[in-house]
C-alpha positions as CSV (number, residue, x, y, z in Angstrom):
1,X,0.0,0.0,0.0
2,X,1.2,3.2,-1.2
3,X,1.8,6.3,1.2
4,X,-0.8,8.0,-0.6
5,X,-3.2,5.3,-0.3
6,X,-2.3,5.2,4.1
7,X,-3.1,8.9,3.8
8,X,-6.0,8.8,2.5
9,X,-7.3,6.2,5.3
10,X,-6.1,8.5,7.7
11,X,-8.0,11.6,6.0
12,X,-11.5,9.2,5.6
13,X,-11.3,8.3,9.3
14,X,-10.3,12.0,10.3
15,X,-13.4,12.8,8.0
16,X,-16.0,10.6,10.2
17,X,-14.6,11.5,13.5
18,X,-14.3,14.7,13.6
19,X,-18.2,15.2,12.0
20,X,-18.8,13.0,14.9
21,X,-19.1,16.2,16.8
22,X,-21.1,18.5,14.4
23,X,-24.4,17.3,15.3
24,X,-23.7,18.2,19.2
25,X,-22.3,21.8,18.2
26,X,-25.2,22.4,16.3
27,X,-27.4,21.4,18.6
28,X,-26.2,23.5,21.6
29,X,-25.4,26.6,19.3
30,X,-29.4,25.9,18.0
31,X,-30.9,25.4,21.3
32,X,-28.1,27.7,23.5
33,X,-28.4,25.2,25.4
34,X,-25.2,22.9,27.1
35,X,-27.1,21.6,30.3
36,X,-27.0,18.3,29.4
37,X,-24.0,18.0,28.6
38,X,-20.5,17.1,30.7
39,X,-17.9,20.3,30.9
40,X,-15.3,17.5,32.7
41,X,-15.5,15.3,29.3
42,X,-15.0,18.6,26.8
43,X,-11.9,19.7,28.9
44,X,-10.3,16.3,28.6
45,X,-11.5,15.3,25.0
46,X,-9.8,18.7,24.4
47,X,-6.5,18.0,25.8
48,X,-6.2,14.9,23.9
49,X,-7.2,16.5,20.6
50,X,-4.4,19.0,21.3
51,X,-1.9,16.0,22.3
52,X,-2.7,14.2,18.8
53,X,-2.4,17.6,17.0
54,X,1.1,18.0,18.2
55,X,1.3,14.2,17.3
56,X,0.6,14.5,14.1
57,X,2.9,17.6,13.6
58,X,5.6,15.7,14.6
59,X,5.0,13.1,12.5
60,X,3.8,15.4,9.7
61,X,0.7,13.8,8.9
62,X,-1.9,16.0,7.4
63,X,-4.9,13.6,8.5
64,X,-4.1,13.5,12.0
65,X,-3.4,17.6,11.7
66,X,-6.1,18.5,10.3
67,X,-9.1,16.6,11.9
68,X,-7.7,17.3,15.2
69,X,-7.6,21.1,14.9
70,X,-11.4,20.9,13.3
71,X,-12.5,18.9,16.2
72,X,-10.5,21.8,18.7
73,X,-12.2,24.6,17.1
74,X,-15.5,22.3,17.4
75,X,-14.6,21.6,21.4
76,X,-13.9,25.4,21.7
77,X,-16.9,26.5,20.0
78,X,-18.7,23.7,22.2
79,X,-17.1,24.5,25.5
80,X,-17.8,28.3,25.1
81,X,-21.1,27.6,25.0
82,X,-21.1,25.3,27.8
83,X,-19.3,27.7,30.1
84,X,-21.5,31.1,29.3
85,X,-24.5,32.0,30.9
Protein backbone atom coordinates (compact mmCIF):
# COMPACT_ATOMS: atom_id res chain seq x y z
CA UNK A 1 0.00 0.00 0.00
CA UNK A 2 1.23 3.22 -1.21
CA UNK A 3 1.78 6.31 1.24
CA UNK A 4 -0.81 7.96 -0.57
CA UNK A 5 -3.17 5.34 -0.30
CA UNK A 6 -2.27 5.20 4.10
CA UNK A 7 -3.10 8.94 3.80
CA UNK A 8 -6.04 8.85 2.55
CA UNK A 9 -7.33 6.19 5.26
CA UNK A 10 -6.06 8.46 7.71
CA UNK A 11 -8.05 11.56 5.99
CA UNK A 12 -11.46 9.23 5.59
CA UNK A 13 -11.34 8.35 9.31
CA UNK A 14 -10.27 12.00 10.29
CA UNK A 15 -13.36 12.82 8.00
CA UNK A 16 -15.99 10.59 10.15
CA UNK A 17 -14.61 11.55 13.49
CA UNK A 18 -14.33 14.71 13.60
CA UNK A 19 -18.22 15.22 12.03
CA UNK A 20 -18.84 12.98 14.86
CA UNK A 21 -19.10 16.24 16.76
CA UNK A 22 -21.08 18.48 14.36
CA UNK A 23 -24.36 17.27 15.33
CA UNK A 24 -23.70 18.20 19.17
CA UNK A 25 -22.32 21.78 18.22
CA UNK A 26 -25.19 22.38 16.28
CA UNK A 27 -27.40 21.43 18.61
CA UNK A 28 -26.18 23.47 21.58
CA UNK A 29 -25.42 26.57 19.28
CA UNK A 30 -29.39 25.93 18.01
CA UNK A 31 -30.87 25.41 21.29
CA UNK A 32 -28.15 27.67 23.47
CA UNK A 33 -28.43 25.22 25.45
CA UNK A 34 -25.21 22.85 27.07
CA UNK A 35 -27.12 21.63 30.32
CA UNK A 36 -27.04 18.34 29.40
CA UNK A 37 -23.96 18.05 28.61
CA UNK A 38 -20.54 17.11 30.71
CA UNK A 39 -17.95 20.34 30.92
CA UNK A 40 -15.35 17.45 32.66
CA UNK A 41 -15.50 15.31 29.26
CA UNK A 42 -15.02 18.59 26.80
CA UNK A 43 -11.88 19.70 28.87
CA UNK A 44 -10.31 16.31 28.59
CA UNK A 45 -11.50 15.25 24.96
CA UNK A 46 -9.78 18.69 24.35
CA UNK A 47 -6.49 18.03 25.76
CA UNK A 48 -6.23 14.95 23.91
CA UNK A 49 -7.18 16.51 20.58
CA UNK A 50 -4.40 18.97 21.31
CA UNK A 51 -1.91 15.97 22.31
CA UNK A 52 -2.74 14.19 18.80
CA UNK A 53 -2.42 17.60 16.95
CA UNK A 54 1.06 18.03 18.20
CA UNK A 55 1.33 14.22 17.25
CA UNK A 56 0.64 14.48 14.10
CA UNK A 57 2.90 17.57 13.62
CA UNK A 58 5.64 15.71 14.56
CA UNK A 59 5.01 13.14 12.46
CA UNK A 60 3.81 15.42 9.73
CA UNK A 61 0.69 13.76 8.95
CA UNK A 62 -1.92 16.02 7.37
CA UNK A 63 -4.92 13.63 8.46
CA UNK A 64 -4.07 13.52 11.98
CA UNK A 65 -3.42 17.56 11.71
CA UNK A 66 -6.07 18.55 10.34
CA UNK A 67 -9.10 16.61 11.92
CA UNK A 68 -7.75 17.28 15.21
CA UNK A 69 -7.56 21.15 14.89
CA UNK A 70 -11.41 20.88 13.34
CA UNK A 71 -12.46 18.91 16.18
CA UNK A 72 -10.47 21.76 18.69
CA UNK A 73 -12.22 24.60 17.14
CA UNK A 74 -15.52 22.29 17.44
CA UNK A 75 -14.65 21.60 21.38
CA UNK A 76 -13.90 25.37 21.66
CA UNK A 77 -16.92 26.52 20.02
CA UNK A 78 -18.70 23.74 22.22
CA UNK A 79 -17.09 24.51 25.48
CA UNK A 80 -17.78 28.34 25.10
CA UNK A 81 -21.07 27.60 24.98
CA UNK A 82 -21.14 25.34 27.82
CA UNK A 83 -19.30 27.72 30.05
CA UNK A 84 -21.47 31.13 29.25
CA UNK A 85 -24.46 31.97 30.87
Amino acid sequence: MSDLQIEIIGLTAAVFTTIAFVPQVLKIWKNRDASGVSVTMYVIMFIGICIWFCYGILIDSIAVITANGVSGILQTVSYTHLTLP
